[in-house]
C-alpha positions as CSV (number, residue, x, y, z in Angstrom):
1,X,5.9,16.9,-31.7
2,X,6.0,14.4,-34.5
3,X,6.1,17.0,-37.2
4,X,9.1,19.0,-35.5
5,X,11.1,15.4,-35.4
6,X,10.6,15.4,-39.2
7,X,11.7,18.6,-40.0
8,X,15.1,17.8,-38.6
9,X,17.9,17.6,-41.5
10,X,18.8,14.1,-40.4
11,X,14.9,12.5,-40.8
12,X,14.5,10.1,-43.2
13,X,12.3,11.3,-45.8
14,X,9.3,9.5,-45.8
15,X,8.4,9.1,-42.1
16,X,4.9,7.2,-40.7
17,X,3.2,9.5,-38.5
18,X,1.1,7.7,-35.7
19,X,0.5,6.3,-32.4
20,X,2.0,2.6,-33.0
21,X,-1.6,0.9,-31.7
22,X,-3.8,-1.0,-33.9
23,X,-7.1,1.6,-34.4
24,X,-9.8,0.5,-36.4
25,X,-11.6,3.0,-39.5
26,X,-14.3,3.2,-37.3
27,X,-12.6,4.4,-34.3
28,X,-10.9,6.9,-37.0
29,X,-13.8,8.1,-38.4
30,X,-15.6,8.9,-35.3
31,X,-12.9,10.5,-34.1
32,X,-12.5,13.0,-37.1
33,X,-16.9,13.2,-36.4
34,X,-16.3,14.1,-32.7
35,X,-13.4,16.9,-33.6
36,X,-15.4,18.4,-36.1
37,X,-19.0,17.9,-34.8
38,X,-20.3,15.8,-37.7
39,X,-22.0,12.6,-38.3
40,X,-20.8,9.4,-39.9
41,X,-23.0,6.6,-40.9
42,X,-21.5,3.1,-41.2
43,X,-22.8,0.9,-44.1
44,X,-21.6,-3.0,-44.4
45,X,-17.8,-1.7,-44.4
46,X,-17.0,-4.3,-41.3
47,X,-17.4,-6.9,-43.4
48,X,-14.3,-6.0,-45.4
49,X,-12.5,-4.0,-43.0
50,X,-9.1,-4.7,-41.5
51,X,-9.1,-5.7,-37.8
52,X,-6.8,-2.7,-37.4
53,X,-4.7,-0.8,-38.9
54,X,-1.0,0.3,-37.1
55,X,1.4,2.7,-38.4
56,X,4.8,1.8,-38.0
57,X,6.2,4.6,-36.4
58,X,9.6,3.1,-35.9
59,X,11.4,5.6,-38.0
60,X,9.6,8.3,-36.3
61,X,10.6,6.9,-32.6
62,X,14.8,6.5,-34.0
63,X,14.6,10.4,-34.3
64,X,13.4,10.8,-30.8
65,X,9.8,11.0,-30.9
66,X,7.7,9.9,-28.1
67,X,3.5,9.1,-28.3
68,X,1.8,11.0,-25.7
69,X,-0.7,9.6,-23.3
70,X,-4.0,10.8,-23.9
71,X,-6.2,7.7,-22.5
């Protein structure tokens, strides 16, 4: 649904595509694991790792896009 809102004429050209809540690269990473049945193995990366990171998706939401809820 995201990628048909920016293929409109009117979108802005450079659009964040996201949910608009804070995830952290773990949660990422474990995510893209589960979907593709692999593995990841964490070294020290928490110790410089942002608390989270949020894409601002407010362009996205101006052309009428909605996040899904999947929880």
């Amino acid at each position: 649904r995201a990628l048909v809102a920016c293929a409109r004429p009117d979108a802005p050209r450079i659009v964040n595509i996201g949910s608009g809540e804070g995830v952290t690269l773990r949660e990422i990473a474990l995510s893209i694991a589960r979907e593709v049945g692999g593995e990841v193995t964490f070294g020290d990366a928490a110790l410089t790792e942002p608390p989270s990171i949020v894409a601002d998706v407010s362009r996205l939401r101006a052309l009428g896009w909605e996040r899904l809820n999947r929880r």
